[in-house]
N, C-alpha and C positions, 0 to 999 in steps of 0.2 A: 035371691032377695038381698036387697044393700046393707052392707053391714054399717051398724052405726058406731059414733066415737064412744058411747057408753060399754058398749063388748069389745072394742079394745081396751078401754078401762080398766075392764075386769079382767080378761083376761091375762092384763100386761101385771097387774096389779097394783093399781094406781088408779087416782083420780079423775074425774072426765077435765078437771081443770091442767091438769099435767099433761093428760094428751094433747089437749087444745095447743097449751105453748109450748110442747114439742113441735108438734105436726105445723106449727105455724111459720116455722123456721126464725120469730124473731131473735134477733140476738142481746134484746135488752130482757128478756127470759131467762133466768138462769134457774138449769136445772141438773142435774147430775150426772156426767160423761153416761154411765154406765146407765139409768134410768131412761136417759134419752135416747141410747141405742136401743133398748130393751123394749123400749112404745115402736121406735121403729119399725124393728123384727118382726111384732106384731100384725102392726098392720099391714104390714107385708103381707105374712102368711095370712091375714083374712083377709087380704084383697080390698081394704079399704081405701075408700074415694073418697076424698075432701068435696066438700059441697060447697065451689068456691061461689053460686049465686048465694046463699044464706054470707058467705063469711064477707062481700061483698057489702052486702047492704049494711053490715055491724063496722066495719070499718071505712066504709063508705070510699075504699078503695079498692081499682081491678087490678091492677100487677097489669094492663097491659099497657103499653106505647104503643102510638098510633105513627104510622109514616103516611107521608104523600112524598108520592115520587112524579113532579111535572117531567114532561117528556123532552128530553133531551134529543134536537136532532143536527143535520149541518147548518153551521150556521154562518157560512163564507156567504158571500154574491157571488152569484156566476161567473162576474166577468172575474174573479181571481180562481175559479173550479176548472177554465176551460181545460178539459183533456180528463177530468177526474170524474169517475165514475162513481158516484156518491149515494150510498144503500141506507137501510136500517142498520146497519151495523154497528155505527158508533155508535146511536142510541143505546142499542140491545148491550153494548157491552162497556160503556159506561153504569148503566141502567144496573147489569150485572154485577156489578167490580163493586157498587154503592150498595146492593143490597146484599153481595156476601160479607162487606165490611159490618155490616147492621146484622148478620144471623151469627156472626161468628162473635162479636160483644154480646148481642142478647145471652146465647150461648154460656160467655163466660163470668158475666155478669149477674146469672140464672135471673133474667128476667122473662117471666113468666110465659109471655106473648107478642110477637108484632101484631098488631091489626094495620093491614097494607091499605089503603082506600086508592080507587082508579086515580088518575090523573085526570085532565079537564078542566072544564068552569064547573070549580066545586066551590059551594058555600060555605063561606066557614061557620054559621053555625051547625051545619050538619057533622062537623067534625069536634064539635065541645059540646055534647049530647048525653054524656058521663060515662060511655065504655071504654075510653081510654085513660089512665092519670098523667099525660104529657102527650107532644106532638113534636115530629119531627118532619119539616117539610123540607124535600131538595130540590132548590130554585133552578129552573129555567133563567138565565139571563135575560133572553132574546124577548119573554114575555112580560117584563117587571113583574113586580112584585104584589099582583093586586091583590093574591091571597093571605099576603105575610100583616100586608093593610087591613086588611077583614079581621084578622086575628089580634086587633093591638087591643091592649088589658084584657087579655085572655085570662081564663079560672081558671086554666091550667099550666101549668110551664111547656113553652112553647120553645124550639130549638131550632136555627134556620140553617143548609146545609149548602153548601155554595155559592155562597154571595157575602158582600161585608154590609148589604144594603137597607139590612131590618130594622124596623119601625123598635123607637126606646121600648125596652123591658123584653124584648125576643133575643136571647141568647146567638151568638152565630159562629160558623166552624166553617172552614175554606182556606185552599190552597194560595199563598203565599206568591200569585203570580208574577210581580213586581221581582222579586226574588228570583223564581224562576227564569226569567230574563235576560235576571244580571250573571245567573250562572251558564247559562247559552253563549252571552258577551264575552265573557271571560275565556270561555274556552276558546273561543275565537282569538280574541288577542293573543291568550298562551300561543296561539297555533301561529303567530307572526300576523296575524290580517288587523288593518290598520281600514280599509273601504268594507267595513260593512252595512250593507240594507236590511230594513224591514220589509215583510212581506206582508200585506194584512190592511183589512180595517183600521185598528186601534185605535185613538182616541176618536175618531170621526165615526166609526163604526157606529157609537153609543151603548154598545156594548162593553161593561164593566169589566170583566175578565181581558177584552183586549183591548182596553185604553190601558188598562196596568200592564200587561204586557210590554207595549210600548214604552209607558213611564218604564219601566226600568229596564228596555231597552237603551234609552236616553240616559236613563241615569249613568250606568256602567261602563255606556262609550264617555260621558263627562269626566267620569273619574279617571279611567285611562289616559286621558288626554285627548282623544280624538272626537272628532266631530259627527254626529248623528246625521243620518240623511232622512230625506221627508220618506214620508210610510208609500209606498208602490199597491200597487192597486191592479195590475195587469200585468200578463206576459210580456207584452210589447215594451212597457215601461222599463222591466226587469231588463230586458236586454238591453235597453241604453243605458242601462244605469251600468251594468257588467261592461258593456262598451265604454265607460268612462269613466273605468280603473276599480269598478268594485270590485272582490275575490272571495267575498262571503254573503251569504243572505243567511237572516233568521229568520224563519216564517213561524208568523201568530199560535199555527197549530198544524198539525200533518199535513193533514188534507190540504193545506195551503202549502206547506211541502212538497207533496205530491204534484200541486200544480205549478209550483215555482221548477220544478224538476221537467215537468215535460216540457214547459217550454224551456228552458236551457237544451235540452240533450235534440228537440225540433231545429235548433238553432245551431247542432253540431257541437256545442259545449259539454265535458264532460266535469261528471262530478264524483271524485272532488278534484280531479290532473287540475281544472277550468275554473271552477265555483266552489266552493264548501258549504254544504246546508244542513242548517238544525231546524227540527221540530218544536212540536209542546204538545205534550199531550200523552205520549206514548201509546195512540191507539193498535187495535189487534190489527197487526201485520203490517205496521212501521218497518220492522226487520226486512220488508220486500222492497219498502220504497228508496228509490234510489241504489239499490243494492244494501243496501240496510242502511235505516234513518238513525243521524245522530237526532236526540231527540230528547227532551223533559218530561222528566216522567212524571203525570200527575198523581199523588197520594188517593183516589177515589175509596178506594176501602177503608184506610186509615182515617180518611175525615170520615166515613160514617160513623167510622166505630169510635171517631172520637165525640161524636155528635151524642152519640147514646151517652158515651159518658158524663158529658157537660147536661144532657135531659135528667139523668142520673142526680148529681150535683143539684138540681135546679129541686130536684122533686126533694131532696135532705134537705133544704129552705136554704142554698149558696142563691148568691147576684147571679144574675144574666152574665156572662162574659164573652169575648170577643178571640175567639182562634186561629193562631195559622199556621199551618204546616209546610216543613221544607220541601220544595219537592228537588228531585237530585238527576242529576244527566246523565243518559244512558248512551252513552258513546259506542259507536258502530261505525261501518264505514264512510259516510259520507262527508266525513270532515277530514282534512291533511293539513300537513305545513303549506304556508302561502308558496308558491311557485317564483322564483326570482329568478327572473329575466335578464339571460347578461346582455351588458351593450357592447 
């Protein structure tokens, strides 16, 4: 039979009002260290269960956060893949890396519950229905943003998780890839290379993540002194561009990596004696590519968990704000000192 909060009452000895704001966890409560461990203990030993549908409808709050997680898959054109063998993987571990960041805040954040809903063409009213008190949605680029659109003057604080691109009053958390970039650039110059290419879509892409990419691409050769070369789009291209004094490529993200790399090494060029290449992204098994990818590691857990925090914030009645995380370079071997040719 369910025990109710009046037998722990009595048995604690105390009030049903005492037990309530004990067991409530508020902390604008205040009740006595020693009383409050003592309702505890109690309901412990009776095995009591909070009946969070009744405590629900009286505060007209669930304790849960709701996620949508859009599906995250590759998202090069083929003609920069040629040679790469491209799975669910990045998805699933993208997918992964964002939802242990969100179990591990919820976690320590002791919020209550995630409610995960599929991905798709989902409606946003189906998602502000009252079982969640906030929303965490993590953008797909490739798709825009027609859900984050559906959600403008939402009733509840909405949170948006990879993108800078959300509609006023939706909060948003995302990797700093502008940045990320300029510290790939960097370490290039460090390394003596004065010719280096992009590899990638980026700004022509229309994809947001790698037009900033490139912007700060651009940027960091500017500040250097040196001169940016247009964005390469093919293996074939890459190799004349290598034939005409370049010594470094950055590609937009691995998997362009990965493809900037077969064709170089097709081509008898080794990397890095020949080329030096960086990533972005640091997908699982970068470490193989090229002999292991020098590469950018993107923060994926750390912006979820900081996505909860800022949904956190929004729900204590803080402004929407705008975040961006460092991400930082995971140097391995594919990058060297530039090669000097004597004459």
């Amino acid at each position: 039979m369910k025990v109710r909060i009046k037998e722990v009452a009595i048995a604690a000895g105390v009030s049903t009002a005492t037990v309530s704001k004990v067991l409530s966890g508020r902390a604008d409560y205040q009740v006595h260290a020693e009383t409050a461990e003592r309702v505890r203990r109690v309901a412990y030993e009776l095995g009591y269960v909070p009946d969070v549908a009744a405590r629900n409808l009286r505060t007209r709050q669930t304790g849960q956060l709701g996620v949508v997680l859009e599906a995250v898959g590759p998202s090069e054109p083929d003609s920069l893949l040629t040679g790469v063998a491209v799975s669910d993987a990045v998805r699933r571990t993208f997918d992964g890396a964002i939802m242990a960041g969100l179990s591990e805040a919820a976690r320590e954040l002791e919020v209550p519950a995630l409610v995960v809903y599929p991905s798709g063409q989902l409606d946003a009213r189906t998602l502000l229905d009252g079982r969640v008190d906030g929303l965490l949605v993590s953008c797909d680029p490739l798709r825009g943003h027609g859900l984050l659109h559906g959600l403008r003057s939402p009733p509840v604080p909405v949170v948006a998780l990879w993108t800078q691109r959300a509609p006023e009053g939706i909060g948003m958390v995302d990797v700093n890839h502008a940045q990320g970039a300029g510290i790939a650039v960097h370490h290039l110059v460090e390394l003596g290379h004065t010719r280096i290419a992009f590899y990638g879509g980026g700004v022509r892409s229309g994809v947001e993540h790698f037009a900033r990419r490139e912007q700060g691409y651009r940027s960091a050769l500017e500040e250097a002194g040196l001169l940016p070369q247009s964005a390469i789009h093919d293996g074939p291209r890459l190799l004349q561009a290598v034939q005409g004094g370049v010594t470094a490529v950055f590609a937009e993200t691995d998997l362009g990596a990965a493809a900037a790399f077969h064709a170089l090494d097709s081509a008898g060029l080794s990397v890095p004696a020949d080329v030096s290449l960086v990533g972005f992204d640091d997908i699982q098994g970068a470490e193989y590519i090229a002999g292991g990818l020098t590469t950018v590691y993107q923060p994926a857990a750390e912006m979820a968990a900081a996505g909860v925090r800022a949904l956190l914030a929004r729900l204590d009645g803080e402004a929407p704000q705008t975040a961006l995380l460092r991400p930082r370079l995971i140097r391995r071997r594919s990058t060297a000192p530039v090669r000097v040719v004597s004459g």
